[in-house]
N, C-alpha and C positions, 0 to 999 in steps of 0.2 A: 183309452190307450195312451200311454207315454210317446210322445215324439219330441224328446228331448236329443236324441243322436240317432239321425239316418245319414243311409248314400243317397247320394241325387244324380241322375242321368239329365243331360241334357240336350236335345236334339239339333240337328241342321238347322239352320234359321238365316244365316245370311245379315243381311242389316238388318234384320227384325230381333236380333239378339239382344238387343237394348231391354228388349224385355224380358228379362231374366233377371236383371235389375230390381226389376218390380219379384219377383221371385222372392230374391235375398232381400228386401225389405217386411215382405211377410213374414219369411224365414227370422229373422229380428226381434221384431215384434212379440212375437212366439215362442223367441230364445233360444231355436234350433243349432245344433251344431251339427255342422257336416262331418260325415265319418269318412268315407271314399267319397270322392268326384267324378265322374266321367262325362264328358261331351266330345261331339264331333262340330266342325268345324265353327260357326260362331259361340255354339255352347262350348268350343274347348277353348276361346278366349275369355267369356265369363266363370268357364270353369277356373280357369287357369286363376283368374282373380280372386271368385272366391276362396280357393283353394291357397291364394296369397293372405288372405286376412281382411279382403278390400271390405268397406259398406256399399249397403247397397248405392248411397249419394256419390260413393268415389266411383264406383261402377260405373253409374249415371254419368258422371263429369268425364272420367276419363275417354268414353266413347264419343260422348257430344263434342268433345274441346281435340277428336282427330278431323284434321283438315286436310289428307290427303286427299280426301274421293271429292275435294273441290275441282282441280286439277286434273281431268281424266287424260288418256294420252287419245286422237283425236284417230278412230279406224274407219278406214270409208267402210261406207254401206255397198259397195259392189264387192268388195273384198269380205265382211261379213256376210253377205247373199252367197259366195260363192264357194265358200267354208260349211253353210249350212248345205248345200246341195252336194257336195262330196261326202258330207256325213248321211245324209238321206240316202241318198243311192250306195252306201256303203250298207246300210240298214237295211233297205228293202231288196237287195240283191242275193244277201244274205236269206229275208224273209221266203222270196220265192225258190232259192236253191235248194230249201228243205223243203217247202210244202208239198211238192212232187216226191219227193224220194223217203223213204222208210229205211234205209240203208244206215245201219248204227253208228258203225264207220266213217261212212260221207259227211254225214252231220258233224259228227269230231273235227272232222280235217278242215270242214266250213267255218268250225268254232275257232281253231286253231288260226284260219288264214285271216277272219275277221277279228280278231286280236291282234294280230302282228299289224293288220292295214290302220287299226283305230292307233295302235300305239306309235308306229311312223305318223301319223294325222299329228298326233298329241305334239311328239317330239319335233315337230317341222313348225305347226301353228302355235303351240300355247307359249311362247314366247315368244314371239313375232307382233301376236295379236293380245297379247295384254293389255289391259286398259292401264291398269293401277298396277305400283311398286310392291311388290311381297317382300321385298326388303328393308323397306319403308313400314312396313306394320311389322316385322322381325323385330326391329330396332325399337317402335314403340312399344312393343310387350315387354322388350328387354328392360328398357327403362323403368315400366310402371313397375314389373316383377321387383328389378333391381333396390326400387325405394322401399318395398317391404320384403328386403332381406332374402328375396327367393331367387335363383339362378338356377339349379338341379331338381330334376326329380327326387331325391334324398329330400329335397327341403318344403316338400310337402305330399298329400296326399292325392294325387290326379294321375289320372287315363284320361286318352283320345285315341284317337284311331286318322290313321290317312292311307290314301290308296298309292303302290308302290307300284307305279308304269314301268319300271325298267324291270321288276320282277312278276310283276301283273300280278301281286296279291297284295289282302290288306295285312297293314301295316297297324302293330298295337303298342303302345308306349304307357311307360319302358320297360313293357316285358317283351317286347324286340331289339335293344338297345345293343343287345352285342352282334346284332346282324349287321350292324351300321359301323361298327367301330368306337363305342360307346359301354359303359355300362349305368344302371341306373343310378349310382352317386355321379357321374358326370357329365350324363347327359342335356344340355340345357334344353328347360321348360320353353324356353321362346321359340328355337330351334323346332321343335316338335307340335306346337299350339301353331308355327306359323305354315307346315307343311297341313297339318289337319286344318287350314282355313283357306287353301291357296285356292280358290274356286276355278276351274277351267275359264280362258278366256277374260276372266275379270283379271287374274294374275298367274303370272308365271308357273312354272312347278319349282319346289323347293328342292335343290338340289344337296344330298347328303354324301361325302369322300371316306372311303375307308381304305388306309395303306395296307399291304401284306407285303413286307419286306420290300421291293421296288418296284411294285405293280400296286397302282389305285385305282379301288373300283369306285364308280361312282353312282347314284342312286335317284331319280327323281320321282319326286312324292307331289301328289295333288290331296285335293279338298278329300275325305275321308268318307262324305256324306255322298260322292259318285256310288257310290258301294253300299252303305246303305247310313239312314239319315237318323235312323234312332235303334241303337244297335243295345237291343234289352239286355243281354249277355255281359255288357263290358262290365259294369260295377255289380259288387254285392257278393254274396257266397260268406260273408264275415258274421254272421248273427247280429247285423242291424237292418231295420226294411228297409226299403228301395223306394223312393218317388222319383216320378220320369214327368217330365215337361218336354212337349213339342208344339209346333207352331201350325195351325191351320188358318184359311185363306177363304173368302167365300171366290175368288175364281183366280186363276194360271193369268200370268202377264203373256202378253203375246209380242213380246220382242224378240231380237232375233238373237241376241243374246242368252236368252232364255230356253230359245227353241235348241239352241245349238248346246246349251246346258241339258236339257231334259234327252235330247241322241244319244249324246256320250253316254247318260249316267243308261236308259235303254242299252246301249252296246256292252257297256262296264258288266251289267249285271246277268247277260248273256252269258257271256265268256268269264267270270272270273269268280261265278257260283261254285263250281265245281273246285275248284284249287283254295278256295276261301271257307268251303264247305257250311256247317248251318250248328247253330248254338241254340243252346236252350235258356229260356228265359227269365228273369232273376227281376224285374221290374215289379214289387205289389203294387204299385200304385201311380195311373197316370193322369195326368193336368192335361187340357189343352190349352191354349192361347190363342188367343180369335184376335187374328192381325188381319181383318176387315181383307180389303184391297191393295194391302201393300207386299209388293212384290219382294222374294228373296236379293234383286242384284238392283233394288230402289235406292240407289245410294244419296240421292238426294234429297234424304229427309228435310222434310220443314220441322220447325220445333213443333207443333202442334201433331203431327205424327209419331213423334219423339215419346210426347208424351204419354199420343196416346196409348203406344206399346209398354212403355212401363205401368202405367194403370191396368190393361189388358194381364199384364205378367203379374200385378199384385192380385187383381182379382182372382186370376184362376190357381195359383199358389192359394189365398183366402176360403175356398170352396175345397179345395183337396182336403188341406189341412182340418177343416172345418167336419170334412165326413170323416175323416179317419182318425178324429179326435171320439168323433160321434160311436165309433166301433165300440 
């Protein structure tokens, strides 16, 4: 089979995105061209790259040579402990107020109240308790886009997706763009890649302004992978096939960062299935990536981590490619 031009999907990953690098060096090798793009949150920064023109080594370098996540901003552990217990008993008060009742209704109004408590939670916490600047990774996309010639959707070929708190659905770019006060010649690529990566709690939510005459709405967008982490739907439909790469783990970190990540995205996908509704699936072909024990919010890679996720990325890119050459 020819795999000279496919779409590639790319999943949730976190700092393990690195490997994707190794991705587009097999992809290279191979002589692949990408036809559509799509990732959600670290895969919509490597998408974003590749969908720039990057190599896989500029990939490499530009991820390794950010030095914001040296610098984290410093959150006590009581106030983290105390974040995670409002989110648990916001979940399990939920869980028992239905397991008694059969009532259609009830449940609705439970879904409903538990939406509105996680989305005040969000809008009170996720910028209070950010660790790192999303403004600060805004501005480094913008620049790395900027040196090859990319600012707009117009100026290449990429989807992402991120979750819309203030409207509690997701959010698809930029075939949303005029929801925002945008359309897709002007909507910036960093803008959009930096809401789809804003991880609960690690950073901010990305805030979007739309004027209508003298009233501005405003809009705030988190990590896109709350909602879901490998969203097979988003590329494809164009008569090219599809390979999808996602990230597996052989176990869950047990911080409380994590714990307080894994609630949300629990609550998110309660309440905001129904309004976001369900796709049908467009992926032939998926990879995984075996990132051993390194956690999604690990932000302190060593280089020998580094590496090993890009090798991880080349391999399992090497093995896709390898059987569906084989077809």
């Amino acid at each position: 089979m020819d795999i000279g031009h496919m779409n590639i999907l790319l999943g949730g990953a976190g700092v393990r995105g690195i490997s994707y690098a190794g991705v587009q060096c097999e992809a290279e090798r191979l002589g692949i061209k990408w036809r559509e793009i799509g990732g959600v949150s670290a895969g919509a920064i490597s998408g974003a790259f590749m969908a720039s023109g990057f190599s896989s080594a500029q990939m490499f370098d530009a991820v390794n040579n950010l030095t914001l996540f040296k610098c984290p901003k410093r959150i006590s552990l009581i106030e983290m402990q105390h974040a995670l217990y409002e989110l648990r008993m916001m979940y399990f008060d939920y869980i028992r107020s239905i397991s008694f009742s059969k009532d259609f209704h009830r449940e609705n109004n439970r879904i409903l109240y538990l939406r509105e408590t996680l989305n005040d939670f969000l809008k009170s916490n996720s910028s209070r308790m950010a660790v790192f600047d999303i403004d600060c990774i805004q501005e480094w996309i913008y620049q790395n886009l900027k040196a090859k010639g990319i600012k707009t959707f117009a100026d290449c070929s990429l989807k992402l997706t991120a979750f819309d708190i203030t409207r509690w659905r997701l959010a698809v770019f930029p075939d949303d763009a005029e929801l925002y006060g945008y359309t897709r010649d002007n909507l910036p690529v960093c803008l959009a890649v930096a809401a789809s990566s804003s991880i609960p709690f690690a950073f901010k939510p990305v805030t979007i302004s739309r004027k209508e005459g003298d009233t501005v709405f405003s809009y705030s967008l988190i990590d896109g992978g709350v909602f879901e982490t490998f969203p097979q739907w988003l590329v494809g439909g164009n008569g090219y096939k599809t390979c999808g790469f996602r990230i597996v783990s052989c176990r869950k970190s047990r911080s409380i960062m994590n714990a307080l990540l894994d609630i949300t995205k629990k609550i998110i996908k309660i309440t905001a299935k129904k309004s976001c509704g369900t796709f049908c699936s467009k992926v032939d072909y998926i990879g995984e990536i075996y990132a051993k024990d390194i956690g999604v919010l690990n932000f302190d890679l060593s280089e020998k981590q580094k590496n090993f996720l890009f090798e991880s990325g080349r391999k399992a890119a090497h093995n896709l490619f390898k059987s569906i050459l084989s077809e």
